[in-house]
C-alpha positions as CSV (number, residue, x, y, z in Angstrom):
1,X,-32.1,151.7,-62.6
2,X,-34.9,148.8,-62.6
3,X,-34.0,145.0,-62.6
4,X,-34.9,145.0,-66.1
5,X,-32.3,147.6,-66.7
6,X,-29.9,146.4,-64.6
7,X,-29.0,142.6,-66.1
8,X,-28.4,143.9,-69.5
9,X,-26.2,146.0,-68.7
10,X,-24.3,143.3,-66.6
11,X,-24.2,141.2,-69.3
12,X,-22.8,144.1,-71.6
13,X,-19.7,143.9,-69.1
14,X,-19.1,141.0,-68.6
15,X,-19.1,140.6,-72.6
16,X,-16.7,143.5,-72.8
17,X,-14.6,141.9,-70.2
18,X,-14.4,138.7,-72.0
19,X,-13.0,140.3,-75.7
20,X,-10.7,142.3,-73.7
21,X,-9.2,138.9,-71.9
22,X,-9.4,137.6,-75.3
23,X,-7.4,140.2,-77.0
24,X,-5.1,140.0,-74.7
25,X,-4.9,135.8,-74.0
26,X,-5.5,135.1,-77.8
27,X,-2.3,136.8,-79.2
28,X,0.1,134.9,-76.5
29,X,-1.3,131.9,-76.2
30,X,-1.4,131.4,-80.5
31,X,3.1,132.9,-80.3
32,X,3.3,130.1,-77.3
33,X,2.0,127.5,-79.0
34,X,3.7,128.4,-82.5
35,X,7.1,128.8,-80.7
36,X,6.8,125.4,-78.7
37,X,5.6,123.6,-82.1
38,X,8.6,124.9,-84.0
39,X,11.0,123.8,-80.9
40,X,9.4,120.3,-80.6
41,X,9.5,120.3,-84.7
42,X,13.5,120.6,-84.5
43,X,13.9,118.7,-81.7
44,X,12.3,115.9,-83.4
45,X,14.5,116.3,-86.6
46,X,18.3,117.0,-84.7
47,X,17.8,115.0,-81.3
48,X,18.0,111.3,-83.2
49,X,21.6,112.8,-84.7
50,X,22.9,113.3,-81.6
51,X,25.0,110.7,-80.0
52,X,23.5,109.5,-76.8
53,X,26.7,110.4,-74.7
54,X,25.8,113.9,-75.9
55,X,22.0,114.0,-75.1
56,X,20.8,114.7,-71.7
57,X,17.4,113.1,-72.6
58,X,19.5,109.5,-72.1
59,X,20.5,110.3,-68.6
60,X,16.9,112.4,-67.8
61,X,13.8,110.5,-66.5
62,X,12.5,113.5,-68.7
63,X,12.9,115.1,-72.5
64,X,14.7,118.2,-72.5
65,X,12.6,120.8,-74.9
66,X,15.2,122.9,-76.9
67,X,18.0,120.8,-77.0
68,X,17.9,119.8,-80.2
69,X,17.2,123.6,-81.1
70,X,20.3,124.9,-79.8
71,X,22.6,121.7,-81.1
72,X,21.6,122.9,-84.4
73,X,22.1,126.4,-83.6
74,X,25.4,125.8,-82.8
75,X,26.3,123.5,-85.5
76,X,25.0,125.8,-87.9
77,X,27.2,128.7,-86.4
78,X,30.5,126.4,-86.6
79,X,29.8,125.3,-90.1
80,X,29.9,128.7,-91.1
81,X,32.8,129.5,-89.1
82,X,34.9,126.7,-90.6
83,X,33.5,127.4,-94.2
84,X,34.9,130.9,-93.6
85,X,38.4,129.6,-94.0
86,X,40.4,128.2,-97.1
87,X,40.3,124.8,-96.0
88,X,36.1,124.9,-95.2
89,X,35.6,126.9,-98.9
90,X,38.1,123.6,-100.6
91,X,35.7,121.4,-99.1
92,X,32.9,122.9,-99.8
93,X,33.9,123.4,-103.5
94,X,34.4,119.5,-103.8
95,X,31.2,118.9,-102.3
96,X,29.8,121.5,-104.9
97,X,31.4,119.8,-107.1
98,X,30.0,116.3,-106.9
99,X,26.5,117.8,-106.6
100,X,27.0,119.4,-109.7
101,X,27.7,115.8,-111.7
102,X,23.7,115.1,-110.1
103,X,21.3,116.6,-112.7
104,X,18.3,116.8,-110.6
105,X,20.4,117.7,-107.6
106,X,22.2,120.1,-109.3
107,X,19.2,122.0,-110.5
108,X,17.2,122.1,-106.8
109,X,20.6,122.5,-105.0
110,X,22.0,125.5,-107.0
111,X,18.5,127.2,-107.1
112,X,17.8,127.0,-103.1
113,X,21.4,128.3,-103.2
114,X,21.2,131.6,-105.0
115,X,17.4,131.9,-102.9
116,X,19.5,131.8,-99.4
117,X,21.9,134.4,-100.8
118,X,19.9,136.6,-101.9
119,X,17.8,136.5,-99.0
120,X,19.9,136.6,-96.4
121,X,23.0,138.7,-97.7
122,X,23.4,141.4,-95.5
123,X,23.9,144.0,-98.4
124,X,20.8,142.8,-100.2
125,X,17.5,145.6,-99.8
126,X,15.4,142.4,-100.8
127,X,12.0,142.6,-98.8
128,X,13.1,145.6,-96.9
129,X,10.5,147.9,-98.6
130,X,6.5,147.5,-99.2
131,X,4.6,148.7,-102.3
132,X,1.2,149.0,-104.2
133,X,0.5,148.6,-107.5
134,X,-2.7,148.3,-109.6
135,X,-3.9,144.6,-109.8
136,X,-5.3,142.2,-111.1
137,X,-6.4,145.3,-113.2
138,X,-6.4,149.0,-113.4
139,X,-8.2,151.0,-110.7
140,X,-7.4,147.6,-108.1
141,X,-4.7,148.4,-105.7
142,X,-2.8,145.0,-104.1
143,X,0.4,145.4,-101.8
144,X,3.7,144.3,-103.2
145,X,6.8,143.5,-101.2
146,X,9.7,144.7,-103.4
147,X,12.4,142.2,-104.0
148,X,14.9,143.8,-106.5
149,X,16.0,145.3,-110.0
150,X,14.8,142.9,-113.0
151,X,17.9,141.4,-114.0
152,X,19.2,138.8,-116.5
153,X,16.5,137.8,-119.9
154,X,13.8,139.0,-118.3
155,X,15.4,142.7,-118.0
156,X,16.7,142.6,-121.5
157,X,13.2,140.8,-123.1
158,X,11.3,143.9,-121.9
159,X,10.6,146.8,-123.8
160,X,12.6,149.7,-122.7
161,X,11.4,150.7,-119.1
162,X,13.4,150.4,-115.8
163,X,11.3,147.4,-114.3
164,X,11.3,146.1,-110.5
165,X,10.8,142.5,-109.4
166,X,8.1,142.3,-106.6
167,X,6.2,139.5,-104.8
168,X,2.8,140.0,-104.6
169,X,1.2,137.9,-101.5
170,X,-2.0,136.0,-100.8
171,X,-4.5,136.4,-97.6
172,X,-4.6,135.0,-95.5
173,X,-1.0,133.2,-96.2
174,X,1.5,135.8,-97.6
175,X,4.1,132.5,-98.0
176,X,2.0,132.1,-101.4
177,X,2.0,134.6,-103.8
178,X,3.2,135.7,-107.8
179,X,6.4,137.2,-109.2
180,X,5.3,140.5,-110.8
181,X,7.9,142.6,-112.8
182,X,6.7,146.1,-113.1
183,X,7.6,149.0,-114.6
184,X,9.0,151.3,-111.4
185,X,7.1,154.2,-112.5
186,X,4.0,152.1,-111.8
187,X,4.9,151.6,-108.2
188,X,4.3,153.9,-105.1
189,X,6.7,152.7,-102.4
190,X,5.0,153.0,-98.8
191,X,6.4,154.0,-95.8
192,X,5.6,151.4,-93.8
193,X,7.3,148.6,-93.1
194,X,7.6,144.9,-94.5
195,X,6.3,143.5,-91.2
196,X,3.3,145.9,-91.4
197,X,2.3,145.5,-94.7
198,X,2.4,141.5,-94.2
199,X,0.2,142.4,-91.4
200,X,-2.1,143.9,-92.9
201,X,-2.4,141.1,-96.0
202,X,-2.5,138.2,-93.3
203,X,-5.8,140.2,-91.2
204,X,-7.0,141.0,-95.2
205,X,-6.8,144.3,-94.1
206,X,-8.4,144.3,-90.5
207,X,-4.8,145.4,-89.2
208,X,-3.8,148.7,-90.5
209,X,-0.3,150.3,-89.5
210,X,-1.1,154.0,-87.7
211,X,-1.3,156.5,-91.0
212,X,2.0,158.9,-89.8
213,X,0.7,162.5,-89.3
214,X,3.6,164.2,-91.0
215,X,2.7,162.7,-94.7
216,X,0.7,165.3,-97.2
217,X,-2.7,164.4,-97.3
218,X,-4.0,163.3,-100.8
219,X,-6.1,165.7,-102.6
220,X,-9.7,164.4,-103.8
221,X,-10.5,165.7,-107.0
């Protein structure tokens, strides 16, 4: 192999070696960063609540990163631990109660309310499941993270077909989106999972989950 021959091919590895450091820095350093902005985020929200005979960052020459975190971790947990019990729900209820005399309060408070519950109740399928359906318009596939059965007016208001309530995210930010209800016979439920699918919307479909060997393959024609 000439000179010639020789630097190009240098410079091939060296570029190879770099977007494999890349692939491999990128992805921790971007989680690092995240997870350290969301801890000094809290902290900066929780440590001014704390008394200063509480907070190590009066006695320390130095701030203590987490702190703050793990205060209202904890506080969290015992709130829900007292609430658990008859004199945590009376007080609650009276709190409720006073809220509900607030009209705009009332409204914003009650409607983050059923949100969290529906979320996070441990018997909810909410969000457990990924889906496609054809949008904006027929022959356009868009994934669809399935939230529940239509219920309530919207249920009854539509003409006679067993309808599904799904969210339908945006790329890059899947946060965003549109509440779709849609007949369930117009959905096809895919077998991968939420985290993929929200994967796969955030990287606009760069990221694709590995297609599992075992399904049928789709005839053509």
């Amino acid at each position: 192999m000439t000179e010639k021959q020789k630097r190009p091919a240098a410079r091939l590895r060296l570029r190879n070696y770099f977007l494999t450091g890349l692939i491999i820095v990128a992805p921790i350093a971007i989680t690092a960063y995240l997870t350290w902005s969301f801890i000094l985020w809290v902290d900066g929200w929780v440590k001014p609540y704390i008394p200063q005979a509480y907070n190590p960052d009066h006695y320390l020459p130095f701030a203590v990163p987490g702190f703050g975190l793990l205060t209202a971790l904890f506080v969290i947990t015992m709130i829900g631990f007292l609430t658990a019990n008859l004199v945590g729900r009376t007080i609650v209820s009276f709190g409720e109660s006073l809220l509900d005399r607030m009209p705009l309060v009332r409204s914003l408070y009650k409607g983050l309310k059923q949100i969290f519950q529906t979320v996070l109740a441990e018997q909810s399928s909410s969000f457990k499941q990924a889906g496609l359906i054809q949008y904006p318009r027929l022959g356009l596939w868009s994934i669809v993270f399935i939230a529940t059965d239509t219920k309530g007016e919207v249920d009854h208001r539509l003409p006679g077909e067993d309808s599904i309530s799904v969210f339908l995210p945006t790329t890059p930010n899947p946060t965003s989106g549109f509440l779709l209800f849609v007949p369930r016979k117009d959905i096809i439920i895919l077998d991968m999972s939420v985290e993929e699918a929200a994967k796969m919307v955030i990287s606009a479909g760069l990221v694709s989950p590995n297609f599992p060997k075992t399904l049928p393959v789709k005839s053509k024609g």
